[in-house]
Steps between C-alpha positions, in 0.01 A plus 500: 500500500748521751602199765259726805236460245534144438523399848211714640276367201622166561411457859174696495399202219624208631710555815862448614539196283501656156677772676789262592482310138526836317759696715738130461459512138602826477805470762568210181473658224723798622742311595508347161593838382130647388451814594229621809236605278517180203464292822222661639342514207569158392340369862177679491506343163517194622257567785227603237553198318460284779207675651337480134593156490359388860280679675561439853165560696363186340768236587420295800681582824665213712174589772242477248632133387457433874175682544363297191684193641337502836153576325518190278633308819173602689327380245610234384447375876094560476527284204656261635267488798201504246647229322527260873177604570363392163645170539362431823114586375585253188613221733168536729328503172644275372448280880121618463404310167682225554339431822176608380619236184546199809176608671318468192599158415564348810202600686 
């Protein structure tokens, strides 16, 4: 596979980012003295491997940790409103029977 063919695979998969990674490592190992085609072949090795080894559609962007952030935020605020509403019915219960306990025995 030549280096065309590694960096038109590359960014149709997963954009200018592997595209960058790959064409650096093989800038590196060249100039370590390994030949085009080794390093080509050695980075869409290691670009296999790491696809195989993470599969990149399912990690969480930095915008869905906000999304879900903000979601959990909005609710967490109903709940905490329930929660202050709640107490207030339990303290007006809580006022009823004991004044309906002082009406009853001091009537």
């Amino acid at each position: 596979m030549s280096h065309a063919e590694v960096v038109s695979r590359e960014e149709s998969d997963n954009g200018n980012n592997d595209l960058r990674h790959t064409h650096k490592l093989i800038k590196t190992l060249q100039a370590s003295g390994i030949p085009e085609k080794q390093a080509e072949a050695l980075a869409v090795a290691q670009q296999e491997s790491l696809q195989a080894a993470f599969d990149y559609r399912d990690l969480a962007t930095k915008g869905d940790l906000q999304e879900t952030e903000h979601r959990i935020d909005i609710k967490l605020e109903r709940i905490t409103g329930e929660i202050t509403l709640l107490k207030w019915m339990n303290g007006l219960i809580i006022g009823g029977i004991v004044a309906l306990i002082i009406k009853t025995f001091f009537a």
